[in-house]
C-alpha positions in Angstrom: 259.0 38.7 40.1 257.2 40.7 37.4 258.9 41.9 34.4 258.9 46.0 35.5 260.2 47.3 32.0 258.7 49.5 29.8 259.4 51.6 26.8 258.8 55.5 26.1 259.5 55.7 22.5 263.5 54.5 22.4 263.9 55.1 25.8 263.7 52.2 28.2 263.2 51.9 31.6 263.9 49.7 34.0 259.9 50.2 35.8 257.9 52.5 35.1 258.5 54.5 38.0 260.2 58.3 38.0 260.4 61.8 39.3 258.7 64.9 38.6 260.4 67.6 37.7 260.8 70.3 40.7 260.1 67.9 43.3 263.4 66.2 43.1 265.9 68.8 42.8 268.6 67.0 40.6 268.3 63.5 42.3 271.4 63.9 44.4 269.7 65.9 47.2 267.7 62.5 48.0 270.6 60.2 47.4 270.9 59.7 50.8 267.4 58.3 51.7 267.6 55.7 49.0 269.3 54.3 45.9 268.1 56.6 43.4 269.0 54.1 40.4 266.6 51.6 41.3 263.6 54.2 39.8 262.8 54.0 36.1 264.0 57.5 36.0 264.7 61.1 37.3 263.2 64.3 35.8 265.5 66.8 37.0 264.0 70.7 38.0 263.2 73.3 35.0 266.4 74.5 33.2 266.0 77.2 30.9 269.1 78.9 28.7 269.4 81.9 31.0 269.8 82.0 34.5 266.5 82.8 36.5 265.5 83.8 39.8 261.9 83.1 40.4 259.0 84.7 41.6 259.5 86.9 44.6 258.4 85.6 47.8 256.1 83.7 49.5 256.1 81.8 46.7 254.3 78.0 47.9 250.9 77.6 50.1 249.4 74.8 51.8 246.1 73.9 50.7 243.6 70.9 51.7 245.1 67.9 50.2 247.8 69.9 48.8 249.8 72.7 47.6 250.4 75.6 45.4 253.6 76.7 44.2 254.8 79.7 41.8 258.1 79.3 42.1 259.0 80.4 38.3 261.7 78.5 37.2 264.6 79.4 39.1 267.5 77.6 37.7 270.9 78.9 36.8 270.8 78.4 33.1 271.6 75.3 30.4 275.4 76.4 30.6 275.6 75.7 34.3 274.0 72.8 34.1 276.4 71.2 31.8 279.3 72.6 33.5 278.5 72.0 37.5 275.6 69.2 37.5 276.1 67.2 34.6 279.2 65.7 35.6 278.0 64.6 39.0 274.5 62.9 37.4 275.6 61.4 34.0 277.2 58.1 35.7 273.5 57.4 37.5 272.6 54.4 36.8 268.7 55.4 35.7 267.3 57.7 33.5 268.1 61.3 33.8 266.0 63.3 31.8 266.3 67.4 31.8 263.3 69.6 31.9 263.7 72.2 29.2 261.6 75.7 29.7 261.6 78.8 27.9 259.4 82.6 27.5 260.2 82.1 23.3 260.6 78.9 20.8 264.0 80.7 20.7 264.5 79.8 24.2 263.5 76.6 23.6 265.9 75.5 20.7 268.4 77.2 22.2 268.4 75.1 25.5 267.2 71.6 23.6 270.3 72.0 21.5 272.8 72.2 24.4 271.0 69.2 26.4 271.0 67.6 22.9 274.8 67.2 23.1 275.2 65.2 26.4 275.4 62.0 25.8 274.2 60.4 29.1 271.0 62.8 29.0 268.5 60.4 26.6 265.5 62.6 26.9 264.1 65.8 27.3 260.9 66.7 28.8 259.4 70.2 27.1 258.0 72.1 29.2 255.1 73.8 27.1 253.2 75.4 30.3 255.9 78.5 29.9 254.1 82.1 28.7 254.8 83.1 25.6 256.3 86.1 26.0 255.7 87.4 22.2 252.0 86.5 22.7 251.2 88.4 25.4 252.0 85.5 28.0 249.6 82.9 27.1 251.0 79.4 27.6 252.1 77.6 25.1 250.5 74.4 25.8 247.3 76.0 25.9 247.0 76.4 21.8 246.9 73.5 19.6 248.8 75.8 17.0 251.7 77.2 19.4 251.9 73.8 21.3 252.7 72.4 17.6 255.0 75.2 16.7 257.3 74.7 19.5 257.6 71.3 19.4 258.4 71.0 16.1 260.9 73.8 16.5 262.3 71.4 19.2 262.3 68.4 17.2 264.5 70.1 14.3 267.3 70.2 16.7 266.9 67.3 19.8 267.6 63.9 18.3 266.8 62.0 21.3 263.5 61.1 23.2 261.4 64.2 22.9 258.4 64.3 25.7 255.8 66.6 26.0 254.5 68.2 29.5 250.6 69.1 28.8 249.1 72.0 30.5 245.9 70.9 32.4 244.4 74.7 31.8 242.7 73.6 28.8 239.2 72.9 27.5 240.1 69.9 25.8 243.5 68.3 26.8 243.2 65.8 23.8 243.2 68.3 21.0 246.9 69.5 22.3 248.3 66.0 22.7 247.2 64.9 19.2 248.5 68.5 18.1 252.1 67.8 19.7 252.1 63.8 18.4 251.7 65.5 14.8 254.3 67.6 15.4 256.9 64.9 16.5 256.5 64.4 20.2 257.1 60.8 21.4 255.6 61.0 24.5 253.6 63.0 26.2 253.4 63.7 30.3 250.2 65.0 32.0 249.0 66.9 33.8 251.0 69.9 35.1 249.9 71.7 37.5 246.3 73.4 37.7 246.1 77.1 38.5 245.0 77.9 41.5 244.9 80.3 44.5 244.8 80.9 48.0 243.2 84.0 50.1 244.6 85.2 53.3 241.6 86.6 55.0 242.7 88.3 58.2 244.9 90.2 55.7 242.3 90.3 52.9 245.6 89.4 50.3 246.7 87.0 48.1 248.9 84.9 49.8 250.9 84.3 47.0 253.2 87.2 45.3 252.0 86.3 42.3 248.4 85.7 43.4 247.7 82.5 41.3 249.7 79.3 41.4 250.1 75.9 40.3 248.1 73.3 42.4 249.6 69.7 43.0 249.0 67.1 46.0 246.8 64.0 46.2 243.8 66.6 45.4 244.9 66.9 42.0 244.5 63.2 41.3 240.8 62.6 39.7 241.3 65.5 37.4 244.9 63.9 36.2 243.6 60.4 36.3 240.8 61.8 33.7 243.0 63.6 31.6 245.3 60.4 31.0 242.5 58.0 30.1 241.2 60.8 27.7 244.5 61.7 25.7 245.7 57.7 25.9 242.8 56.9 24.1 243.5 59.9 21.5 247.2 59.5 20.8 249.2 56.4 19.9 252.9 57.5 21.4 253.3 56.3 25.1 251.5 58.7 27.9 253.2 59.5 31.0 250.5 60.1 34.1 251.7 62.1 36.8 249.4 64.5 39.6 248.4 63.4 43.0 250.3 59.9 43.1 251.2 59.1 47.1 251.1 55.7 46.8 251.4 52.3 44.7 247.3 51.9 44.2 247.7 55.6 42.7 250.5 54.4 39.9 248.7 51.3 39.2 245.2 53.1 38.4 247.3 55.5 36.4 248.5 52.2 34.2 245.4 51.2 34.3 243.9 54.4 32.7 246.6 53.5 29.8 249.9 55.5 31.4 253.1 53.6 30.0 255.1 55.2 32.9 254.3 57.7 35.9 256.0 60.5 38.0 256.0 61.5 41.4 256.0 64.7 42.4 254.5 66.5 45.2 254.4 63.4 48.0 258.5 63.3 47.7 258.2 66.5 49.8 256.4 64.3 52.5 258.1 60.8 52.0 261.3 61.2 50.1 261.6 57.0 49.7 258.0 57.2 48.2 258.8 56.3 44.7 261.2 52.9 45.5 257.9 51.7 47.9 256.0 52.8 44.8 258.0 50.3 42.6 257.9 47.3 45.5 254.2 47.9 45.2 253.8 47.4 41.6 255.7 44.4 41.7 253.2 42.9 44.5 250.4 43.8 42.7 251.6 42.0 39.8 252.4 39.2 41.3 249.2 38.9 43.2 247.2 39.1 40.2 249.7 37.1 38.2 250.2 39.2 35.3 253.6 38.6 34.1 254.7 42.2 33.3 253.7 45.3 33.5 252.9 46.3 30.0 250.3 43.6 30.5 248.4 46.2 32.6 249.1 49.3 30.5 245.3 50.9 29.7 243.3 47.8 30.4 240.8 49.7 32.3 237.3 47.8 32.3 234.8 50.7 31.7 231.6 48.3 30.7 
């Protein structure tokens, strides 16, 4: 059997398998399909330092291949999640990482502070896709200078593994992951979702209530396996691939592209045991080829 352990700055995993955030609810809700400590680790869904609703409904649509989403955050704040969820997720035997969200860099500090405190929470993942409320809603992530401001904000007050989610909604993904690295990110995690849309025609209406969305599925794929190769060949702090994985062949061509570690999101809504086959599917790989471990595979893509 390979060796399936990997690094993400001082966090270590035990394969470099895990969980994107908002497709796994808290990692209890799928406790009963499998054992949910055999995965590298668990993102848990957006929390943000005030209790949120969402979008109003419909908020998700089908689409070819995949699926759109605009389901805005709802959580019930940082200070529930310490209180109610905390205590029934700290003794997991994985890596439970909180997503941390937020309309200001206030927002942001705010909640990193609080998550920073718990000590079986090693990492946070910053979610820099959130609008900018004092900037007329632009994204964070989509401004190498506001990308850097916040995550240095962050890093001033979370001590532990700070990781990066990178908007795809960019003209050049690369320029925001080297902004982020300067500013003291120590991983980074793309691609979020792509915005998207979807028509109802007989109605002549956006089916969404918020008319555009986030697009994820196996559709997704090419454009995220792109954007990892790019920014893993423009940053030297560990890249996380995620969008569009269903299956092992997907997370090994994501290693290949130079991903340390991947996440699954979308395909647990279809196969809720999809990320433990993913792991028994590395491990075959590896032995078949004989590589010895996994980091032996990290971004030794052949391009000539």
């Amino acid at each position: 059997m390979a060796n399936l352990n990997v690094n993400i700055g001082n966090l270590q995993l035990k394969n470099p398998v895990m969980t994107a955030s908002g497709t796994f609810g808290y990692g209890l809700e799928f406790s009963d399909f499998f054992d949910i400590s055999k995965i590298g680790g668990i993102f848990v869904k957006g929390t943000t330092i005030h209790h949120r609703e969402g979008n109003f409904y419909p908020r998700m649509a089908e689409t070819p291949s995949g699926m759109l989403n605009a389901v805005g955050l709802q959580n019930k704040g940082v200070d529930y999640f310490i209180s109610d969820i905390y205590p029934q997720i700290k003794d997991i035997d994985t890596n439970m990482i909180v997503n941390v969200s937020g309309s200001t860099i206030e927002d942001y500090i705010a909640c990193a502070e609080k998550v920073n405190d718990l000590p079986q929470i090693p990492a946070i993942e910053l979610n820099i896709s959130c609008p900018n409320v004092k900037k007329g809603g632009m994204a964070f992530g989509t401004n190498c200078q506001s990308a850097a401001e916040v995550v240095a904000a962050v890093r001033k007050v979370y001590h532990k593994t700070l990781i990066v989610k990178l908007s795809p909604n960019v003209t050049d993904i690369t320029e925001i992951a080297r902004s982020v690295e300067s500013a003291g990110a120590d991983a980074v995690s793309l691609i979020n979702t792509l915005l998207g849309m979807a028509i109802d025609a007989e109605k002549r209406k956006p089916i969404l209530s918020t008319i555009t969305g986030g697009l994820s599925g196996p559709c997704v794929k090419p454009v995220a396996l792109r954007m990892v190769w790019q920014t893993a060949k423009a940053v030297k702090i560990p890249v996380i691939g995620l969008g569009g994985i269903s299956n092992w062949k997907d997370a090994i061509e994501f290693i290949l592209a130079g991903a340390t570690a991947i996440q699954i999101g979308t395909y647990n809504f279809i196969d809720p045991t999809i990320s433990v086959k993913v792991v028994d599917g590395i491990n075959e790989y590896l032995d078949r080829h004989s590589f010895a471990s996994v980091k032996d595979l990290i971004g030794v893509l052949e391009c000539n």
